[in-house]
C-alpha positions in Angstrom: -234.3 231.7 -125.0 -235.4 228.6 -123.5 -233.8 226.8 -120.4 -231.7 223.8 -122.0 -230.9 220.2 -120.7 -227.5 218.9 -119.8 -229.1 215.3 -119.8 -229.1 215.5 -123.5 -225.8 214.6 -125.4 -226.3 216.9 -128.2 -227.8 217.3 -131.4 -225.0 215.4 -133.2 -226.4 211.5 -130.8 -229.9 212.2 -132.0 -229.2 210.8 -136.1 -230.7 208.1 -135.6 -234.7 207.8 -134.5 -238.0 206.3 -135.8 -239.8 209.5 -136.0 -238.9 212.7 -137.6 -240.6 215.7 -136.9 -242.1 215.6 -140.8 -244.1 212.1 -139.7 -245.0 213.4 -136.6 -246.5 216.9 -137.9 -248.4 214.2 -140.1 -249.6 212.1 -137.5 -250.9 214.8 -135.1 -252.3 216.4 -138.0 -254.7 212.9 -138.3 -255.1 212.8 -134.3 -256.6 216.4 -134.4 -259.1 215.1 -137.7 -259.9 212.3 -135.2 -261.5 214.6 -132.6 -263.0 217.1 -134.5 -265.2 214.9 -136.6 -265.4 211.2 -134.1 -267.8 210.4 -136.7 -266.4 210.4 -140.0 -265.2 207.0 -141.1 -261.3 206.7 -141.2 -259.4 204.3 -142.5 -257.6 202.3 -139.7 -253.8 203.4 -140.3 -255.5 207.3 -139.3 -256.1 206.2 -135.7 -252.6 204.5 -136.2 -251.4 207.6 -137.2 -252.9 209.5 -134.5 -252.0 207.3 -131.8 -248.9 207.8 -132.6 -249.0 211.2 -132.3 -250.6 210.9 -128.8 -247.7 208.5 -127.9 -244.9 210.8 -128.6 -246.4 214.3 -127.0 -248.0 212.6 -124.2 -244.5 210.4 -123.5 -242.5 213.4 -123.7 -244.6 215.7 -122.0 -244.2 213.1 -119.3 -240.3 212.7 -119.3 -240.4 216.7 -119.3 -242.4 216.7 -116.4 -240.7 214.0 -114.2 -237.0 214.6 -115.0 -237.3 218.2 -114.3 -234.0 217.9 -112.4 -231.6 215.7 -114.4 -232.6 217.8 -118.0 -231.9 220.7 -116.3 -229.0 222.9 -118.2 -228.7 221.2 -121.8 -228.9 221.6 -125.5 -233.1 221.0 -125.3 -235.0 223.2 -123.8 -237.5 222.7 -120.8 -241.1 223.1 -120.2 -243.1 223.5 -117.4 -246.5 221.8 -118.0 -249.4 222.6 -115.7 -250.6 219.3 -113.7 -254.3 219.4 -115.3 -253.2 220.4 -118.6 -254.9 218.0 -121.4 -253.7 216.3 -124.1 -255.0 218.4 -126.9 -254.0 221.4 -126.6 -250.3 219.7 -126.1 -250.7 218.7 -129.8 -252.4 221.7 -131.0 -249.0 223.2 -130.0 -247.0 220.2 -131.4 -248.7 221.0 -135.0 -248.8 225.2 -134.6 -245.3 225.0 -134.4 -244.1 221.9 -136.3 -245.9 224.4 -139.3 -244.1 227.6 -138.0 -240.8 225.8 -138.2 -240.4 223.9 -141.2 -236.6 223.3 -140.6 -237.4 221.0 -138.2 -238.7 218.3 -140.7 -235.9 216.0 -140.6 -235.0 215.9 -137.2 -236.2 213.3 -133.7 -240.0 214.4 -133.5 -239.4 214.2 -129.9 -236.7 217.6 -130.7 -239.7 218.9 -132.0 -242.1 218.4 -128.8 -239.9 219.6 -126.5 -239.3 222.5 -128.3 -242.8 223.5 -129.3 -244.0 222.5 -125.4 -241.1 225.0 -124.4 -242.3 227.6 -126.4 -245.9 227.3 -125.4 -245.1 226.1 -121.4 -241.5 228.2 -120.5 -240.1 227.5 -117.0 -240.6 230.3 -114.3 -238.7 231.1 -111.0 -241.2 229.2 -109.1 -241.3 224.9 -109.5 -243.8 224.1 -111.8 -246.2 222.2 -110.0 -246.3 225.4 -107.5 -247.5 227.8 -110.2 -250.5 229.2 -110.8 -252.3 229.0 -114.4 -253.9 231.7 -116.6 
């Protein structure tokens, strides 16, 4: 069971947002096209699309990583993202489980980031930026 957040006010605030987690499986999808074939022409909303993948994992991958303290104990879960950790493999496990849990579709895409990051990047006893990598 993942470490949850008291910084967050509960599932019931978050019906309101501009992406759910249906548009951003979508849009990662298109961001992970992107850089496996830089050379096939796309049309322009497909970079749109992926940027806006990018901006959502890479945002709150960031919020996870320097709010550590104040989302500690919460309804969302925590993750503990290694300091040289890339951007592609964030979304790789953004889309892996956006797929594995459809029941996700229709909620804040950033629900779905923090829980897929979570899954992929659990908090250990030691501070993150302490730990050592596999």
């Amino acid at each position: 069971m993942p470490t949850l957040s008291l910084a967050d006010p509960g599932p019931e605030e978050y019906t309101w947002y501009f992406l759910s987690g249906k548009t951003l499986l979508a849009a990662c999808d298109a961001y992970l096209d992107v850089k496996a074939n830089p050379n096939k022409e796309q049309l322009a909303a497909y970079f749109f699309d992926a940027g806006k993948c990018s901006g959502v994992v890479s945002a709150t991958a960031d919020i996870l990583g320097l709010h550590k303290d104040a989302l500690t104990g919460g309804w969302l879960p925590e993750a503990c993202i290694p300091d040289d950790e890339q951007l592609k493999p964030l979304i790789e496990a953004v889309v892996s489980y956006g797929r594995d849990h459809p029941e996700y579709d229709d909620v804040n895409a950033q629900t779905v980031v923090r829980y897929a990051l979570a899954e992929k990047y659990p908090l250990r006893t030691a501070p993150c930026r302490y730990l050592q990598w596999e």
